[in-house]
N, C-alpha and C positions, 0 to 999 in steps of 0.2 A: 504494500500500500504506500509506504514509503517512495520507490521509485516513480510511479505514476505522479506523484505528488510532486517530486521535484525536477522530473522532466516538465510538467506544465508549468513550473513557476519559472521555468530557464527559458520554454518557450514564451508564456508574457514578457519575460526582462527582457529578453531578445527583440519581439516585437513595442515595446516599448520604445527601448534603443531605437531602431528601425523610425518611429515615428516621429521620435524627439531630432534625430537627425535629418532627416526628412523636412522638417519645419523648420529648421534651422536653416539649410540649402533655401528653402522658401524664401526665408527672413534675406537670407544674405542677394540671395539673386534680387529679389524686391528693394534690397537697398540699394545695389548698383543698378542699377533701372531707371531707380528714382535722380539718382546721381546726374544718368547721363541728361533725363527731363530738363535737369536746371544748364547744364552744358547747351541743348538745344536752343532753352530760352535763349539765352546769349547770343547764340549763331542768329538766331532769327533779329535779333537787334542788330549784329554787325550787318546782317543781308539788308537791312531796311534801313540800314545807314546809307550803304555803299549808293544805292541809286540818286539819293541827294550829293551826294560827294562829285559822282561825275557828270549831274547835270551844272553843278555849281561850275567844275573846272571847263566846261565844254567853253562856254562864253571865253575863253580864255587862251586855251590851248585847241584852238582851230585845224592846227596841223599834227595836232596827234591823236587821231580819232582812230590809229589803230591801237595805240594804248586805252585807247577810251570803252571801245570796242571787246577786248581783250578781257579787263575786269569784268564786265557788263556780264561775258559770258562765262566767267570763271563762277561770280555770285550766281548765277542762273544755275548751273553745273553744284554748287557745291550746298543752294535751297533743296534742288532734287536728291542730293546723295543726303541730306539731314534728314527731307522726309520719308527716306528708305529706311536709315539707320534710329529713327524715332519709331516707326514701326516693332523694331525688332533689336535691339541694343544688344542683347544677345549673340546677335549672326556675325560671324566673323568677316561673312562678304560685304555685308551691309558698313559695318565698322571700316573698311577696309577702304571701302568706297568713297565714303566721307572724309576718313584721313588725307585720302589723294586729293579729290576736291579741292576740302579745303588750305591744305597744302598750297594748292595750284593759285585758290585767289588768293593768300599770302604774299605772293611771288608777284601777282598782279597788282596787288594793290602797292608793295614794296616799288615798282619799276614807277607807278602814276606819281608817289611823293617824289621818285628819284626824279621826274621830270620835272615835278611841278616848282623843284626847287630854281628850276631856270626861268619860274614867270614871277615876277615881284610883285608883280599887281594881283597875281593870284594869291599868293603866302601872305597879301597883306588884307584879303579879302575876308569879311567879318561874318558872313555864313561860312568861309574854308576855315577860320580857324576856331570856329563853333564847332562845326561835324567832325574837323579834325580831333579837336577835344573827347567829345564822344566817343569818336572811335580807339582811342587811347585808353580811355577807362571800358567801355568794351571789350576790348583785347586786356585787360587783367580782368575784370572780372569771369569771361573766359577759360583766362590763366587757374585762376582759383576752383573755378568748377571743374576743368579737365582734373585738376588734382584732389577733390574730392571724391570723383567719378572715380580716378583710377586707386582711390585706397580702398574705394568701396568693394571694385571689381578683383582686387589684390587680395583682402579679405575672403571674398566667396571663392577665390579661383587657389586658396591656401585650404580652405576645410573641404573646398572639392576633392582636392588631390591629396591630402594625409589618410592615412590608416587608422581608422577601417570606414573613417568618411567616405572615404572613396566607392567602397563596395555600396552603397546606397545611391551616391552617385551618378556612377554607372550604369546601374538597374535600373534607375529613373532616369538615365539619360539627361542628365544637368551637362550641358557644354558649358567649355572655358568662356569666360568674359575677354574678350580683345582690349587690352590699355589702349588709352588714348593717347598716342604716341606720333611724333613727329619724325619721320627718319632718316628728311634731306636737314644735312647742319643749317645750309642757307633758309632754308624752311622754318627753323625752332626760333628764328626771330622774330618777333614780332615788327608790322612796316611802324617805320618813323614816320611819324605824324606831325610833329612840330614844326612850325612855321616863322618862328622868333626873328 
């Protein structure tokens, strides 16, 4: 009578374990989720900056309407890879996507200040060095949420993969969280904005 008794209490603690672990993977994947949400917001601010920023500079910069161009369609490119990767913050392609993306208008938006710094009447213009501003504190606030996203996603992708987290894991098919990671060096800059 004995064994029966403590086989079922090994199978409860067992399935206990099981469910406490379980909810736990819940808790953690829900808190990088929630993570990448507030990342999102951001990006959705710097996208709905940028098109004030290059209708400001157009009046200005006449003859660089392929740099103008350029950003235009990097933000275009890098709204649709956020509303992929907001979908699904989870998916490593979606993630993946976005990184390039936004990477790319990075790069775009870095090249328009590099120009803009050759029109004076631009740099001294009081809607460019407003947006300008914004998009500076934009870009840390950004800063700050890609790094709370990624302790979050660090966190879940640590108890995913330790022992015997893992065997739960597995069997529920919890995938790894992708860091929010930049991986061109000229990329991890953030564009200079100042106009001084």
């Amino acid at each position: 009578m004995i064994a029966p008794l403590a086989l079922l209490g090994i199978v409860v603690a067992l399935l206990v374990w099981v469910a406490g672990t379980y909810n736990g993977l819940v808790a953690l994947r829900n808190r990088f989720k929630n993570a990448f949400a507030q990342i999102d917001v951001q990006l959705k601010r710097r996208h709905d900056l940028i098109p004030n920023l290059v209708e400001t500079a157009k009046g200005y910069m006449k003859h660089e309407r392929e740099t103008l161009d350029a950003v235009i369609q990097a933000r275009n490119q890098a709204a649709a890879a956020g509303k992929a990767a907001a979908l699904n913050p989870g998916d490593p392609g979606a993630m993946a996507g976005l990184l390039g993306a936004e990477g790319a208008l990075t790069g775009a938006l870095g090249r328009l200040f590099a120009l803009a710094e050759a029109y004076p009447d631009l740099k001294a213009n009081q809607n460019m060095m407003q947006l300008s501003g914004e998009l500076a504190a934009t870009e840390n606030r950004i800063a700050a949420a890609r790094q709370d996203y990624n302790n979050a996603a660090m966190a879940y992708n640590t108890r995913r993969e330790t022992f015997p987290s893992n065997i739960v894991a597995n069997t529920f098919n919890f995938s790894a969280a992708l860091l929010f990671e930049i991986e061109d060096a000229a990329q991890k800059e953030a564009p200079k904005v100042s106009f001084a």
